[in-house]
C-alpha positions as CSV (number, residue, x, y, z in Angstrom):
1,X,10.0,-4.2,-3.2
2,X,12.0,-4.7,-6.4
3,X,11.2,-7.9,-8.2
4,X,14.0,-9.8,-9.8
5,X,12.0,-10.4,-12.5
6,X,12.7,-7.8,-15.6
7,X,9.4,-8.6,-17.2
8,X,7.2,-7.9,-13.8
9,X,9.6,-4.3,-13.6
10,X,8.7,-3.1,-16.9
11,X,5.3,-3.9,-17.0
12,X,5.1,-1.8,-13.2
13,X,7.0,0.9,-15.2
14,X,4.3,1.3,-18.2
15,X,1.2,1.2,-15.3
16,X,-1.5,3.7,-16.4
17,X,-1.0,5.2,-13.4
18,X,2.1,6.9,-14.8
19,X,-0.5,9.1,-17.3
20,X,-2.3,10.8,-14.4
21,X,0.1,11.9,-11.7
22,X,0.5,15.2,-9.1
23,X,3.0,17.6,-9.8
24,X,6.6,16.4,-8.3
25,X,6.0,12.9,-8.1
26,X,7.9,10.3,-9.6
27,X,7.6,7.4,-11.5
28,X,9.1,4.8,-8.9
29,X,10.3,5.6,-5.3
30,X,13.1,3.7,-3.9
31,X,12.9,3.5,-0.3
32,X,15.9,4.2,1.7
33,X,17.2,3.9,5.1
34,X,15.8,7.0,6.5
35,X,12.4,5.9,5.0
36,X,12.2,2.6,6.3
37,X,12.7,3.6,9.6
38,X,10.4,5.9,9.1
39,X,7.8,3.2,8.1
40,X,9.0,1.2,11.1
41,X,7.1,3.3,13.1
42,X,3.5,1.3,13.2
43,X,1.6,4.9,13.2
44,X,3.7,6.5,10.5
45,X,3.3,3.1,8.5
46,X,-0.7,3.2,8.9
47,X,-0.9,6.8,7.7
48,X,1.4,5.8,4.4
49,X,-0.5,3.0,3.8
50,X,-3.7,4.8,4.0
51,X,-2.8,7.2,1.2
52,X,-1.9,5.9,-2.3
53,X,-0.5,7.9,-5.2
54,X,-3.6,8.7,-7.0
55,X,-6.1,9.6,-4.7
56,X,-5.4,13.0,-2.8
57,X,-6.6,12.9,1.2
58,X,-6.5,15.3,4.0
59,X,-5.1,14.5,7.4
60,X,-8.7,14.3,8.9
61,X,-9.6,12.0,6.2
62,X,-7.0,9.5,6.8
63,X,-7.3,10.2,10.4
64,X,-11.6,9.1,9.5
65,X,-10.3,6.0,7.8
66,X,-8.1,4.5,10.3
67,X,-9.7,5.8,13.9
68,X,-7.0,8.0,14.6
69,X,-7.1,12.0,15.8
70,X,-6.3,14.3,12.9
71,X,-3.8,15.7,15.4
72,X,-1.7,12.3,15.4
73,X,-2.3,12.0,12.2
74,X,-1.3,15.3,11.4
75,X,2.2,14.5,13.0
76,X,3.1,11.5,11.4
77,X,1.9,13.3,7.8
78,X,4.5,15.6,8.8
79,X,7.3,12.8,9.5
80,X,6.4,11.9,6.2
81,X,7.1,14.6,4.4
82,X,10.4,15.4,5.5
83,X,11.9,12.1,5.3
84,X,10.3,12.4,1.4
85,X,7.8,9.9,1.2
86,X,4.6,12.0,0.7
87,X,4.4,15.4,-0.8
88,X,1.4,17.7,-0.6
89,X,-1.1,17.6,-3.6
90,X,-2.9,21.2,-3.4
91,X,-5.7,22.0,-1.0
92,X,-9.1,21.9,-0.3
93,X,-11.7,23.9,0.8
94,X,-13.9,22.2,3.5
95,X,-16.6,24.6,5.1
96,X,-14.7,27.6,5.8
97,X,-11.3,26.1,6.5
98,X,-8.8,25.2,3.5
99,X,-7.3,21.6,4.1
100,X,-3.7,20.7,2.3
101,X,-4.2,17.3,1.1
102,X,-1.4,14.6,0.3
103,X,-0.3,11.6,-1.6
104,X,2.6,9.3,-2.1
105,X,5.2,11.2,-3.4
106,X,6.1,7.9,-5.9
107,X,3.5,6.5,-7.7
108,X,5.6,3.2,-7.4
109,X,7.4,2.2,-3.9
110,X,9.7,0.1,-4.2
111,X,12.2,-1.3,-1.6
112,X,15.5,-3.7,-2.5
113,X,15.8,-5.7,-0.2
114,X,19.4,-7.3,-1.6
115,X,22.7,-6.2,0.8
116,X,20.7,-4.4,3.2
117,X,22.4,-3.5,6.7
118,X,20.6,-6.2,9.6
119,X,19.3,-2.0,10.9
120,X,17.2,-1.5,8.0
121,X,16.1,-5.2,7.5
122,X,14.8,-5.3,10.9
123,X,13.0,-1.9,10.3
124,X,11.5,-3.2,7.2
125,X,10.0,-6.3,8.9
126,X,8.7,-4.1,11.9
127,X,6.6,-2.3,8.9
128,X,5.6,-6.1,7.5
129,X,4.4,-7.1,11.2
130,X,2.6,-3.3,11.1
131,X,1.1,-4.1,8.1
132,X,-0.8,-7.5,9.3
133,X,-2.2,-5.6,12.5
134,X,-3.6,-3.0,10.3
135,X,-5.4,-5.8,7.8
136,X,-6.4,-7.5,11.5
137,X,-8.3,-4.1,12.2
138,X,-10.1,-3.8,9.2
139,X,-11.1,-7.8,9.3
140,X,-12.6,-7.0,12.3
141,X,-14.2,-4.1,11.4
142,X,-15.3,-5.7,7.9
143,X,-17.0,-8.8,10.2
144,X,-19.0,-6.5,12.3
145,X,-20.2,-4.3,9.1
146,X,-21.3,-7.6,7.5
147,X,-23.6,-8.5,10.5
148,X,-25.7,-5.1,9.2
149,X,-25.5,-6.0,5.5
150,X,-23.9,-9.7,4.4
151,X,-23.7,-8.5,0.7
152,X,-20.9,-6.9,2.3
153,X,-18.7,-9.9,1.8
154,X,-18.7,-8.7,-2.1
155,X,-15.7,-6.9,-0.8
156,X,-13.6,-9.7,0.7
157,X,-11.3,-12.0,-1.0
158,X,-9.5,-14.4,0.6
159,X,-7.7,-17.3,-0.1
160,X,-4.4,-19.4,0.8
161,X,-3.2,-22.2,-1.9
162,X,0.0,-23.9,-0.5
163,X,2.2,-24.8,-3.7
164,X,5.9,-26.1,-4.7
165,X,6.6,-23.5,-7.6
166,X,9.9,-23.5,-9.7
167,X,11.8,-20.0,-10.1
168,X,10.1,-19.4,-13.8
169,X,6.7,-19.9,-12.6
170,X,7.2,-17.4,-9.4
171,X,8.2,-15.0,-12.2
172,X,5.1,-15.6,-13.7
173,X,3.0,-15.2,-10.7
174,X,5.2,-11.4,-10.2
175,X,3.9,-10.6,-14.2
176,X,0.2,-12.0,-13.2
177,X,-0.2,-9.6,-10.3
178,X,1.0,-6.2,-12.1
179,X,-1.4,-7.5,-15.2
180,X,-4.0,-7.7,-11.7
181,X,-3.2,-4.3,-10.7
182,X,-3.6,-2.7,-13.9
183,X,-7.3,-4.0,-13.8
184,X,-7.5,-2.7,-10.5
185,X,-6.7,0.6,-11.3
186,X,-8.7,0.4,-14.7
187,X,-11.6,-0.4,-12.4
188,X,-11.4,2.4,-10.1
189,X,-13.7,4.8,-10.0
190,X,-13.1,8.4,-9.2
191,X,-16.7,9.9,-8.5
192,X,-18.0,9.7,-4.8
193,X,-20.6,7.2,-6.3
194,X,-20.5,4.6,-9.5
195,X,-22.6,5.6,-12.4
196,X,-25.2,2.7,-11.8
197,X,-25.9,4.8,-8.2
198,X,-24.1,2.7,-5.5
199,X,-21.9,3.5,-3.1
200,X,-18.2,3.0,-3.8
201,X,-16.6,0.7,-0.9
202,X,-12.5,1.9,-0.3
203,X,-11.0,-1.4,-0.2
204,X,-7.4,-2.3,0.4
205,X,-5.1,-5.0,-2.4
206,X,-2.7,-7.1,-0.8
207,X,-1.1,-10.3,-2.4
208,X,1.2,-12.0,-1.2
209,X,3.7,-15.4,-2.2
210,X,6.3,-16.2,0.4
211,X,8.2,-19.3,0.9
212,X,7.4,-21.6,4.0
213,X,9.2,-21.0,7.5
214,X,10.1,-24.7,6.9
215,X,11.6,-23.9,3.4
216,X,12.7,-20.8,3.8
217,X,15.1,-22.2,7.7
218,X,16.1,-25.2,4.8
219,X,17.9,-22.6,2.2
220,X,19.7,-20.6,5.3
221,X,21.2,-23.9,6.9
222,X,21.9,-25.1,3.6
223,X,24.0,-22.1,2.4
């Protein structure tokens, strides 16, 4: 999505991701309506969401990370591609077979959500309610991994604060969360272990500030 905010835009622009990209991606991707459709599609939308923009993965390795058959995964990679959402990012050799391996073909997405048809709207929240079925899974998963080791929970963060905000401070909050992404990224670590010797744990950011149903039902019956 594309923030109304100027400030929050820029500061997404000048992300240190922009410094290490794959050839034939772009700075910021603007979905459109063949995309979003695209991403309506709760199995397309778990693949996407699987891969990122900096971090190159196979088909079996996504198809590893969300319990899927490389085949299915394999064919929603495909879907992907076409519609321009994910390019390939070389290959890989992998015992004696060479794998192609992929990645977001923007290393921003953004969607504007502003005078789009009631089609593509309805598309985009299918993707939203795909979205919170996929965190679901991995809550459950995370709860039964944390039964074998409870420092496990290292990894979670979780936290709802109810609030009455003014239009400057939700602008803030937008700059606050790229500033929170740019230490995420300057906190990830390539290497299949840290330096200090642990294990790296693949985790998945999500924030999110949305007005209540009761707020947001007040503003449409009001206008």
């Amino acid at each position: 999505m594309l923030y109304r905010n100027p400030a929050y835009n820029r500061k997404l622009e000048k992300s240190p991701a922009m410094s290490d990209s794959f050839p034939n991606q772009v700075p910021i991707q603007y979905l459109n309506r063949d995309q979003i459709l695209a991403l309506a599609s709760t199995a397309c939308n778990e693949v996407f969401s699987t891969l990122g923009p900096g971090e190159a993965l196979s088909a079996r390795e996504v198809a590893q990370a969300i319990d899927r058959s490389p085949a299915s995964v394999s064919e929603q990679m495909a879907k992907l591609v076409e519609v321009g959402l994910v390019i390939p990012a070389g290959t890989r050799k992998r015992r004696s077979r060479t794998e192609t391996v992929y990645v977001h073909r923007g290393l921003i997405t953004r969607f504007l959500l502003m005078n789009q048809p009631p089609d593509v709207l309805e598309a985009y929240q299918r993707r939203f309610s795909g979205q919170m079925r996929l965190a679901e899974r991995q809550f459950e998963s995370f709860l039964a991994a944390m039964q074998h080791d409870p420092t496990f929970q290292d990894f979670l963060i979780y936290r709802t604060y109810h609030a009455q905000l003014s239009r400057e401070s939700a602008l803030r909050i937008q700059l606050a969360v790229a500033e929170l992404l740019d230490l995420i990224r300057g906190l990830t670590s390539a290497p299949a272990t840290s330096p200090a010797g642990d294990d790296l744990v693949r985790v998945s950011f999500s924030c999110m500030l949305m007005p209540s149903q009761q707020e947001s039902q007040r503003r449409a019956k009001k206008s």
